[in-house]
Biopython code that builds the backbone (N, CA, C, O; Angstrom):
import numpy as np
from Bio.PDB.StructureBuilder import StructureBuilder

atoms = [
    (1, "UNK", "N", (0.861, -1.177, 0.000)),
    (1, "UNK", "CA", (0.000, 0.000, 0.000)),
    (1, "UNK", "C", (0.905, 1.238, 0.000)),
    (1, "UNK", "O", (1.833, 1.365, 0.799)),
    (2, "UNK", "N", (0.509, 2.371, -1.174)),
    (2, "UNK", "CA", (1.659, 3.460, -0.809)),
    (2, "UNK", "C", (1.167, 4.663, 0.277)),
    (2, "UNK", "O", (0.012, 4.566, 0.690)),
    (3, "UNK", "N", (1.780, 5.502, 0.632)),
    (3, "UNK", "CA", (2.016, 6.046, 1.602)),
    (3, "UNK", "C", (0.860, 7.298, 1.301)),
    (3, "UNK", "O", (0.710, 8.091, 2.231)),
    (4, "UNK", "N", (0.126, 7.497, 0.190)),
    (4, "UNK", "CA", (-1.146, 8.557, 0.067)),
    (4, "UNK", "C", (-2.084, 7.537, 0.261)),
    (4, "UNK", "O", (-2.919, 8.038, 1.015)),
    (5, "UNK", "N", (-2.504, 6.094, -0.061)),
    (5, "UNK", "CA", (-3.416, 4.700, 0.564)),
    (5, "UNK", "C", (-3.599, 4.997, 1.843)),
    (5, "UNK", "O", (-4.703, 5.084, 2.381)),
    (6, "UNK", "N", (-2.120, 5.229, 2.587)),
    (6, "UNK", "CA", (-2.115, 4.367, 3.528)),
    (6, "UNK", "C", (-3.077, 5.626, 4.834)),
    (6, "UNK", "O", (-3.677, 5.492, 5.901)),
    (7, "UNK", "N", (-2.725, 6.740, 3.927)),
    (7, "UNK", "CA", (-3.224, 8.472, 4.698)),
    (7, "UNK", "C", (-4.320, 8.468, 4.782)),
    (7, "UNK", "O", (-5.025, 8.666, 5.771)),
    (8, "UNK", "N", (-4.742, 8.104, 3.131)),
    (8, "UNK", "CA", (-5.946, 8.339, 3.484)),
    (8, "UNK", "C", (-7.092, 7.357, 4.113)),
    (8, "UNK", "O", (-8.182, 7.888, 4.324)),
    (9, "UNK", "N", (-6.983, 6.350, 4.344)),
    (9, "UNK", "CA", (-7.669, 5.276, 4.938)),
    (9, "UNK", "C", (-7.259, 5.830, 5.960)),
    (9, "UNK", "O", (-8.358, 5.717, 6.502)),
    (10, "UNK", "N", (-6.356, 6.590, 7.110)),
    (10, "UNK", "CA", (-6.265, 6.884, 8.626)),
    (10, "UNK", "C", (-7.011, 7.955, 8.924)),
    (10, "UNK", "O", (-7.491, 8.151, 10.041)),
    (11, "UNK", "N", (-7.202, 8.988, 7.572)),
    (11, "UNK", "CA", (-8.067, 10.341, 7.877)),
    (11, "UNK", "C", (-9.736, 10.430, 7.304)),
    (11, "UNK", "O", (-10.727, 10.954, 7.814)),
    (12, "UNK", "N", (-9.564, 9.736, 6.128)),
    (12, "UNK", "CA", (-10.960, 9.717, 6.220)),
    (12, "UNK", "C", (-12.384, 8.880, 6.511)),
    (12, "UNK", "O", (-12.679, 7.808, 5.983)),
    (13, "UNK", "N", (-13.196, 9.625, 7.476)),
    (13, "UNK", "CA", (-14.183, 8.707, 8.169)),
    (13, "UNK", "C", (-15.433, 9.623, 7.667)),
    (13, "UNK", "O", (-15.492, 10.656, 7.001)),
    (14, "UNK", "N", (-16.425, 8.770, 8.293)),
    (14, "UNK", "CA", (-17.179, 9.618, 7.604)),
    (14, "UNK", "C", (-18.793, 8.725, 6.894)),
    (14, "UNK", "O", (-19.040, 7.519, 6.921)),
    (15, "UNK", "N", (-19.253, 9.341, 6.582)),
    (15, "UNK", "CA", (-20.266, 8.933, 5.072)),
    (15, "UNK", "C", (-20.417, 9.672, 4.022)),
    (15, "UNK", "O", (-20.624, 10.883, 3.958)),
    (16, "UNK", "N", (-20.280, 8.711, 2.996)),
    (16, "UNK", "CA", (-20.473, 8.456, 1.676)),
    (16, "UNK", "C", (-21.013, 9.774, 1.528)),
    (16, "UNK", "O", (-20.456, 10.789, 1.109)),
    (17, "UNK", "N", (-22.637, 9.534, 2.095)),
    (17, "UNK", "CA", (-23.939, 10.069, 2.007)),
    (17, "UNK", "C", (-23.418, 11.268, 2.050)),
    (17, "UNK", "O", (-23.854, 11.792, 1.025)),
    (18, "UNK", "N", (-22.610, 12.211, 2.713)),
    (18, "UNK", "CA", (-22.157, 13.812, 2.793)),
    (18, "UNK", "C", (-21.748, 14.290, 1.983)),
    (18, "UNK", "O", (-21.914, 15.441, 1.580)),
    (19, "UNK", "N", (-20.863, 13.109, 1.434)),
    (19, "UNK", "CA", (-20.033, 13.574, -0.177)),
    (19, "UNK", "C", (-21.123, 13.800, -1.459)),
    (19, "UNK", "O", (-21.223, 14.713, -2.278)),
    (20, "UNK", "N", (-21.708, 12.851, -1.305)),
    (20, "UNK", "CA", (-23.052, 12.959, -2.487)),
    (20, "UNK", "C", (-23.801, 13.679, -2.157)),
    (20, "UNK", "O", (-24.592, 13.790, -3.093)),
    (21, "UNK", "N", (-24.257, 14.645, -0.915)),
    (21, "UNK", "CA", (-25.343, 15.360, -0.746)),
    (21, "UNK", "C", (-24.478, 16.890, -1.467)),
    (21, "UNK", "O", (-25.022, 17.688, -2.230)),
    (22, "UNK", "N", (-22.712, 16.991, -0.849)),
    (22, "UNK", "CA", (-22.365, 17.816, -1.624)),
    (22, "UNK", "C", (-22.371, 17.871, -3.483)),
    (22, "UNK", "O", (-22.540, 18.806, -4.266)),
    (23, "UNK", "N", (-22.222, 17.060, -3.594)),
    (23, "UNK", "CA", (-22.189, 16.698, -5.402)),
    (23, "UNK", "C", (-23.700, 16.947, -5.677)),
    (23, "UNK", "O", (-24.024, 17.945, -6.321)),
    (24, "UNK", "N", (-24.561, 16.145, -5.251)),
    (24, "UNK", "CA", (-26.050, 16.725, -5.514)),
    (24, "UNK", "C", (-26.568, 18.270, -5.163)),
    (24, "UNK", "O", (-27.731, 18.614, -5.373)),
    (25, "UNK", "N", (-25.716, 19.019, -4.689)),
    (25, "UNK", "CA", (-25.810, 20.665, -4.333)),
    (25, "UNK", "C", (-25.552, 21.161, -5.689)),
    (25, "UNK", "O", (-26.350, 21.906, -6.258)),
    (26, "UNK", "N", (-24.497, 20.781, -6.198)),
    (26, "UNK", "CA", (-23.961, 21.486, -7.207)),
    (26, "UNK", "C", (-25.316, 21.761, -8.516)),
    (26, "UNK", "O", (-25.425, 22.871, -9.036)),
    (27, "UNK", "N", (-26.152, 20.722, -8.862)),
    (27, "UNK", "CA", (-27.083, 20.846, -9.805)),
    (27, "UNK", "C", (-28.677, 21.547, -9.621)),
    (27, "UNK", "O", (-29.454, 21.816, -10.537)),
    (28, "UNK", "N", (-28.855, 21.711, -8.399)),
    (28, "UNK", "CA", (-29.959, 22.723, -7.974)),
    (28, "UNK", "C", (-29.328, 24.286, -8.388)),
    (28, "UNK", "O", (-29.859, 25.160, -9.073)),
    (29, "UNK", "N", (-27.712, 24.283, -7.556)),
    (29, "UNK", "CA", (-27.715, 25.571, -7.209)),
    (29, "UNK", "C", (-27.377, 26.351, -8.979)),
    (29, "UNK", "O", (-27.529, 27.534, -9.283)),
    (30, "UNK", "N", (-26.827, 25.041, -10.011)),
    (30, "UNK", "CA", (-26.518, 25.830, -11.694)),
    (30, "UNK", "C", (-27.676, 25.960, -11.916)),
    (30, "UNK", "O", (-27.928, 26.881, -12.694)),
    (31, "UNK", "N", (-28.751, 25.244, -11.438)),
    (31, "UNK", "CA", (-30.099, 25.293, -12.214)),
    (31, "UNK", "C", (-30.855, 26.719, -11.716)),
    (31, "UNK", "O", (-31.635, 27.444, -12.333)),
    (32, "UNK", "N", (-30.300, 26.830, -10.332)),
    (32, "UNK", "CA", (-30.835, 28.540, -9.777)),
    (32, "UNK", "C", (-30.630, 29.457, -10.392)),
    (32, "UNK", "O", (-31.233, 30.485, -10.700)),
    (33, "UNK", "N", (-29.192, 28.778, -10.664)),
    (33, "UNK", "CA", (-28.432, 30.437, -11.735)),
    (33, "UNK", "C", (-29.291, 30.862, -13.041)),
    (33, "UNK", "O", (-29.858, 31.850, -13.509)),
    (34, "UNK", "N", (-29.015, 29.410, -13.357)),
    (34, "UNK", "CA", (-29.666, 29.875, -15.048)),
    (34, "UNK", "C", (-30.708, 30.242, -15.139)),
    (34, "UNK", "O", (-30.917, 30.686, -16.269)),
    (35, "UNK", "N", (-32.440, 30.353, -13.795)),
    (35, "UNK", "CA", (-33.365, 30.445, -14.011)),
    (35, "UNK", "C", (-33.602, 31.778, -14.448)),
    (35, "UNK", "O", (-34.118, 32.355, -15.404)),
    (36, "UNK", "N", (-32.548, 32.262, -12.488)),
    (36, "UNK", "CA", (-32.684, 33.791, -12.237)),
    (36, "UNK", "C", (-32.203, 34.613, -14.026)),
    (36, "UNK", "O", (-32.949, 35.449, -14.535)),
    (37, "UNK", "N", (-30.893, 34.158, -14.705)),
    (37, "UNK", "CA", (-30.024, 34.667, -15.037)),
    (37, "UNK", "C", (-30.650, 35.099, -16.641)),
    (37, "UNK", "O", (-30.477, 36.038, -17.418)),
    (38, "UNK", "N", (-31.602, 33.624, -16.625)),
    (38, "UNK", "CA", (-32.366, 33.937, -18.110)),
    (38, "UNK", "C", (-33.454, 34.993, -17.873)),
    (38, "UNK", "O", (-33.481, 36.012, -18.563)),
    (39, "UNK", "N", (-34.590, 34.696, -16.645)),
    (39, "UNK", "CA", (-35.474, 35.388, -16.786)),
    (39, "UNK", "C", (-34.931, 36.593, -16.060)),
    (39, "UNK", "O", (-35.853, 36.911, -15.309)),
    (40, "UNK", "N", (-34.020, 37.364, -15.892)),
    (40, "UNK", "CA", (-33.857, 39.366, -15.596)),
    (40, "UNK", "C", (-33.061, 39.179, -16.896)),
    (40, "UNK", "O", (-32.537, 40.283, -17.044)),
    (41, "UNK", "N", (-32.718, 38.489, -17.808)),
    (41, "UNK", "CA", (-32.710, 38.688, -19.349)),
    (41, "UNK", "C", (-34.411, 38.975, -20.328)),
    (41, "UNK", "O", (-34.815, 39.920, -21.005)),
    (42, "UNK", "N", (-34.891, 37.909, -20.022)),
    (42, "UNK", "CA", (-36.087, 37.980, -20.251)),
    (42, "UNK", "C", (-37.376, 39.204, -20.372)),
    (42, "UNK", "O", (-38.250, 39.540, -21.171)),
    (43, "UNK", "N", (-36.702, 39.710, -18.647)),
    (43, "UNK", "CA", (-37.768, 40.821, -18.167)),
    (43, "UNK", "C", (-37.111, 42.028, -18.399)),
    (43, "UNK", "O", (-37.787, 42.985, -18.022)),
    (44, "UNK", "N", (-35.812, 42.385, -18.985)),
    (44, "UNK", "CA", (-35.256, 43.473, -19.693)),
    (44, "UNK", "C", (-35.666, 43.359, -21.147)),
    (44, "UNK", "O", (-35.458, 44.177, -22.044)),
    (45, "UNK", "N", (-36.353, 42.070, -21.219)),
    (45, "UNK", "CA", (-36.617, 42.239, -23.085)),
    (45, "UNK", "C", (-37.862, 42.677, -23.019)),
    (45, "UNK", "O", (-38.115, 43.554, -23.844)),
    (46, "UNK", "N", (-38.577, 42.419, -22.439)),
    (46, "UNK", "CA", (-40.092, 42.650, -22.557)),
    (46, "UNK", "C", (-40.581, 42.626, -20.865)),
    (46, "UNK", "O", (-40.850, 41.736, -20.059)),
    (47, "UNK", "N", (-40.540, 43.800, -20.842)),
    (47, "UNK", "CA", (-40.884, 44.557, -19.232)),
    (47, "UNK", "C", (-42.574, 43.972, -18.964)),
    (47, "UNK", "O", (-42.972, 43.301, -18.012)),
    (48, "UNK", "N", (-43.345, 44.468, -20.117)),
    (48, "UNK", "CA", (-44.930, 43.959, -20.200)),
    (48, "UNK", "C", (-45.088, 42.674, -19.056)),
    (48, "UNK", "O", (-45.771, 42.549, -18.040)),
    (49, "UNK", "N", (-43.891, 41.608, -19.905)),
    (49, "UNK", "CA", (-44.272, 40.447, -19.086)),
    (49, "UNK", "C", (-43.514, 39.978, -18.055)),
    (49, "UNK", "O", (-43.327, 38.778, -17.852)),
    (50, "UNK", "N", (-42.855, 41.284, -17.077)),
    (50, "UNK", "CA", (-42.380, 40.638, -15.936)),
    (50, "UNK", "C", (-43.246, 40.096, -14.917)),
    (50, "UNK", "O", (-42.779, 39.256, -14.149)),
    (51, "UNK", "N", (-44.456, 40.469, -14.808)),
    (51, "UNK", "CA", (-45.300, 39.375, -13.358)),
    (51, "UNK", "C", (-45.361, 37.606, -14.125)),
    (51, "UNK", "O", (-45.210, 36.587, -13.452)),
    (52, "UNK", "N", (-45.532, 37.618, -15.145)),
    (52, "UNK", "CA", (-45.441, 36.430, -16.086)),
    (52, "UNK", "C", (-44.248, 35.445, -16.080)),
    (52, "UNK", "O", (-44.381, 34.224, -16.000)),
    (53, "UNK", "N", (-43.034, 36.119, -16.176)),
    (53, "UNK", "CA", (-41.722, 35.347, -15.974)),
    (53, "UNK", "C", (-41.291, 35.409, -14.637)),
    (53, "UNK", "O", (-40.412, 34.624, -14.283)),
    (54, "UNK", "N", (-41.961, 36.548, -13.503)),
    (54, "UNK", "CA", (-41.519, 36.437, -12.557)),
    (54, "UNK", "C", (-41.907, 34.897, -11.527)),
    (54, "UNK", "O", (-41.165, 34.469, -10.643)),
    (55, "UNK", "N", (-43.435, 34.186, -12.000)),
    (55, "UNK", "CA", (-44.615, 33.427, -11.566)),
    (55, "UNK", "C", (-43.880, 31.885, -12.302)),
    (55, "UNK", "O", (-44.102, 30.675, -12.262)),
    (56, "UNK", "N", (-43.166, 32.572, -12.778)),
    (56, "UNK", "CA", (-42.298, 30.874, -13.484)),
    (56, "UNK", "C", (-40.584, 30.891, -12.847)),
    (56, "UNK", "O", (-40.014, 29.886, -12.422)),
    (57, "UNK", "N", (-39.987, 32.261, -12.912)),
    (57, "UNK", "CA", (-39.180, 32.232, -11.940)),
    (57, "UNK", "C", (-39.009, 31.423, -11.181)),
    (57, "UNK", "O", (-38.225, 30.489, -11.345)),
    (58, "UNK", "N", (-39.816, 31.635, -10.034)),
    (58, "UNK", "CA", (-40.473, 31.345, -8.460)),
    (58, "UNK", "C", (-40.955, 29.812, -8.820)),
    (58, "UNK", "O", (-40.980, 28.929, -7.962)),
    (59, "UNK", "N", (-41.249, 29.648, -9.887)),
    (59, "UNK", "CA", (-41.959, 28.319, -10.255)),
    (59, "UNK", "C", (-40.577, 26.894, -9.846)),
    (59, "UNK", "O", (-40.564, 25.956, -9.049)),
    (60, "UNK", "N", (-39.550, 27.433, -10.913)),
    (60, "UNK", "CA", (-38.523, 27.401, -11.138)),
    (60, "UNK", "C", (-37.695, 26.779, -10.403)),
    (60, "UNK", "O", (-37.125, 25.746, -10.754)),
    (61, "UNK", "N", (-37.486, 27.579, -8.857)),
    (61, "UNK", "CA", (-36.385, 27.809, -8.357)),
    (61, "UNK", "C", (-36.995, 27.047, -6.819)),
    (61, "UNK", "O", (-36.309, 26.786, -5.831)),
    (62, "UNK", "N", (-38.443, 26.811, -6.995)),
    (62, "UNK", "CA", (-38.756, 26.116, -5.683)),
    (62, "UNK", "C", (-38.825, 24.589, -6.084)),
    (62, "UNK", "O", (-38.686, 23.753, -5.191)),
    (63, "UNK", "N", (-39.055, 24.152, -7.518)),
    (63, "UNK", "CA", (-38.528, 22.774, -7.976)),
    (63, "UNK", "C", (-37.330, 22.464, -8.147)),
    (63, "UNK", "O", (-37.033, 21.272, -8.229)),
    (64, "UNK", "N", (-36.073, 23.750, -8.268)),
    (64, "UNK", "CA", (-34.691, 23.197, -8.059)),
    (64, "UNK", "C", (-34.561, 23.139, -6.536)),
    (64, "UNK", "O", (-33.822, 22.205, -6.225)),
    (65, "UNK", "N", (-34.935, 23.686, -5.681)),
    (65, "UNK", "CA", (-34.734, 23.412, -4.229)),
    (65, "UNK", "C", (-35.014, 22.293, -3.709)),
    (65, "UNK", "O", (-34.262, 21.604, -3.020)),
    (66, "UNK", "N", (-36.320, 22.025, -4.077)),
    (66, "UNK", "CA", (-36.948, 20.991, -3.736)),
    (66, "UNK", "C", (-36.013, 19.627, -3.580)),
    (66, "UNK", "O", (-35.849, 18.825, -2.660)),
    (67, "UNK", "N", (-35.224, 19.810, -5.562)),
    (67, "UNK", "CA", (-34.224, 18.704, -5.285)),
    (67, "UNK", "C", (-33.473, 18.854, -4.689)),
    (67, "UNK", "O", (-33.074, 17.734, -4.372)),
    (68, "UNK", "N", (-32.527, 20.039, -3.939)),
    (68, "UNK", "CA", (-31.277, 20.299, -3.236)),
    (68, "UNK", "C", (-31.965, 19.568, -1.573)),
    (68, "UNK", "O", (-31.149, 19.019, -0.833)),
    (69, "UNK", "N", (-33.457, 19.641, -1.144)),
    (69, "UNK", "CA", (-33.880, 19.268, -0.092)),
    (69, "UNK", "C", (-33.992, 18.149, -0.156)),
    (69, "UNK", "O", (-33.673, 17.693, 0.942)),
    (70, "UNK", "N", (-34.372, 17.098, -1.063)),
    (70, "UNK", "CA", (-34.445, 15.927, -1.161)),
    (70, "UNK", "C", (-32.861, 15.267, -1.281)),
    (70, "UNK", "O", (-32.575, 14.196, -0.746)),
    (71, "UNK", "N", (-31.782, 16.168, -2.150)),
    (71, "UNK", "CA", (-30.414, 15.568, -1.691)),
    (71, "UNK", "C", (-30.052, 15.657, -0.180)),
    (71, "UNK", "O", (-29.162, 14.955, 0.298)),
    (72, "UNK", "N", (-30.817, 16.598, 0.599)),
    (72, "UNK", "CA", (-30.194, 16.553, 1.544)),
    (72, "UNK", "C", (-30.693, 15.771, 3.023)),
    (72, "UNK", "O", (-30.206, 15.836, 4.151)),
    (73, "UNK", "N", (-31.786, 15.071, 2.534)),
    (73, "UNK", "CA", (-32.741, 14.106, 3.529)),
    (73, "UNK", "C", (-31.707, 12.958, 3.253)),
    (73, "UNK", "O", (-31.003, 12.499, 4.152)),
    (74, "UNK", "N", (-31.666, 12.566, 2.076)),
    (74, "UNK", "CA", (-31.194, 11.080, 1.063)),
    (74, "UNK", "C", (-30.070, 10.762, 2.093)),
    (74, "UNK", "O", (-30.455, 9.926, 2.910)),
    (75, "UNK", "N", (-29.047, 11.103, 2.251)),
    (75, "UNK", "CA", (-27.930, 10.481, 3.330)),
    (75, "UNK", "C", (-28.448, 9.965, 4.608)),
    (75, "UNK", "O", (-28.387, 8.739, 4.703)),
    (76, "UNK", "N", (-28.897, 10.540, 5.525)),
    (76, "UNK", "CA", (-29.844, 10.328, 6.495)),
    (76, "UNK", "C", (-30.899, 9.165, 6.739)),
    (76, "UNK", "O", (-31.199, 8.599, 7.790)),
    (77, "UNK", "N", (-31.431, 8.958, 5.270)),
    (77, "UNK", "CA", (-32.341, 8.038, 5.318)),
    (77, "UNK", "C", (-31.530, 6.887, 4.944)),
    (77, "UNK", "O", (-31.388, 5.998, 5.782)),
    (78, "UNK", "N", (-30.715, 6.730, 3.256)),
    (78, "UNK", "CA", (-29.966, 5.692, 3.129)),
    (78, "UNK", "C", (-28.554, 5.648, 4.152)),
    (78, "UNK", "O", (-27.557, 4.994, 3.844)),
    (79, "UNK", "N", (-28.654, 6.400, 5.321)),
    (79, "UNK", "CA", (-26.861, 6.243, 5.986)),
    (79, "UNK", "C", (-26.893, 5.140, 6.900)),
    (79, "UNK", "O", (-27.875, 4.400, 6.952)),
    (80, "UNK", "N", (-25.614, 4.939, 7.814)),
    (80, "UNK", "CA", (-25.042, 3.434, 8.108)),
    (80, "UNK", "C", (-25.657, 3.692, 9.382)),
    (80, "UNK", "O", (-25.615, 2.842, 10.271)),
]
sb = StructureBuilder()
sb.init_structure("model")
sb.init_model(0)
sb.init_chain("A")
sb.init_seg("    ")
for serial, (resi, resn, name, xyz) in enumerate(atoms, 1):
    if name == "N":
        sb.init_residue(resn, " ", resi, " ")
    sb.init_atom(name, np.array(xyz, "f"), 0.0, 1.0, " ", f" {name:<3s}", serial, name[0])
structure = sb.get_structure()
Protein backbone atom coordinates (compact mmCIF):
# COMPACT_ATOMS: atom_id res chain seq x y z
CA UNK A 1 0.00 0.00 0.00
CA UNK A 2 1.66 3.46 -0.81
CA UNK A 3 2.02 6.05 1.60
CA UNK A 4 -1.15 8.56 0.07
CA UNK A 5 -3.42 4.70 0.56
CA UNK A 6 -2.11 4.37 3.53
CA UNK A 7 -3.22 8.47 4.70
CA UNK A 8 -5.95 8.34 3.48
CA UNK A 9 -7.67 5.28 4.94
CA UNK A 10 -6.27 6.88 8.63
CA UNK A 11 -8.07 10.34 7.88
CA UNK A 12 -10.96 9.72 6.22
CA UNK A 13 -14.18 8.71 8.17
CA UNK A 14 -17.18 9.62 7.60
CA UNK A 15 -20.27 8.93 5.07
CA UNK A 16 -20.47 8.46 1.68
CA UNK A 17 -23.94 10.07 2.01
CA UNK A 18 -22.16 13.81 2.79
CA UNK A 19 -20.03 13.57 -0.18
CA UNK A 20 -23.05 12.96 -2.49
CA UNK A 21 -25.34 15.36 -0.75
CA UNK A 22 -22.37 17.82 -1.62
CA UNK A 23 -22.19 16.70 -5.40
CA UNK A 24 -26.05 16.72 -5.51
CA UNK A 25 -25.81 20.67 -4.33
CA UNK A 26 -23.96 21.49 -7.21
CA UNK A 27 -27.08 20.85 -9.80
CA UNK A 28 -29.96 22.72 -7.97
CA UNK A 29 -27.72 25.57 -7.21
CA UNK A 30 -26.52 25.83 -11.69
CA UNK A 31 -30.10 25.29 -12.21
CA UNK A 32 -30.84 28.54 -9.78
CA UNK A 33 -28.43 30.44 -11.73
CA UNK A 34 -29.67 29.87 -15.05
CA UNK A 35 -33.36 30.44 -14.01
CA UNK A 36 -32.68 33.79 -12.24
CA UNK A 37 -30.02 34.67 -15.04
CA UNK A 38 -32.37 33.94 -18.11
CA UNK A 39 -35.47 35.39 -16.79
CA UNK A 40 -33.86 39.37 -15.60
CA UNK A 41 -32.71 38.69 -19.35
CA UNK A 42 -36.09 37.98 -20.25
CA UNK A 43 -37.77 40.82 -18.17
CA UNK A 44 -35.26 43.47 -19.69
CA UNK A 45 -36.62 42.24 -23.08
CA UNK A 46 -40.09 42.65 -22.56
CA UNK A 47 -40.88 44.56 -19.23
CA UNK A 48 -44.93 43.96 -20.20
CA UNK A 49 -44.27 40.45 -19.09
CA UNK A 50 -42.38 40.64 -15.94
CA UNK A 51 -45.30 39.38 -13.36
CA UNK A 52 -45.44 36.43 -16.09
CA UNK A 53 -41.72 35.35 -15.97
CA UNK A 54 -41.52 36.44 -12.56
CA UNK A 55 -44.62 33.43 -11.57
CA UNK A 56 -42.30 30.87 -13.48
CA UNK A 57 -39.18 32.23 -11.94
CA UNK A 58 -40.47 31.34 -8.46
CA UNK A 59 -41.96 28.32 -10.26
CA UNK A 60 -38.52 27.40 -11.14
CA UNK A 61 -36.39 27.81 -8.36
CA UNK A 62 -38.76 26.12 -5.68
CA UNK A 63 -38.53 22.77 -7.98
CA UNK A 64 -34.69 23.20 -8.06
CA UNK A 65 -34.73 23.41 -4.23
CA UNK A 66 -36.95 20.99 -3.74
CA UNK A 67 -34.22 18.70 -5.29
CA UNK A 68 -31.28 20.30 -3.24
CA UNK A 69 -33.88 19.27 -0.09
CA UNK A 70 -34.45 15.93 -1.16
CA UNK A 71 -30.41 15.57 -1.69
CA UNK A 72 -30.19 16.55 1.54
CA UNK A 73 -32.74 14.11 3.53
CA UNK A 74 -31.19 11.08 1.06
CA UNK A 75 -27.93 10.48 3.33
CA UNK A 76 -29.84 10.33 6.50
CA UNK A 77 -32.34 8.04 5.32
CA UNK A 78 -29.97 5.69 3.13
CA UNK A 79 -26.86 6.24 5.99
CA UNK A 80 -25.04 3.43 8.11
Amino acid sequence: MSALQSLAAETVHGSVGSIGYGLAAIGPGVGVGIIFGNGTQAMARQPEAAGLIRANQILGFVLCEALALIGLVMPFVYGP
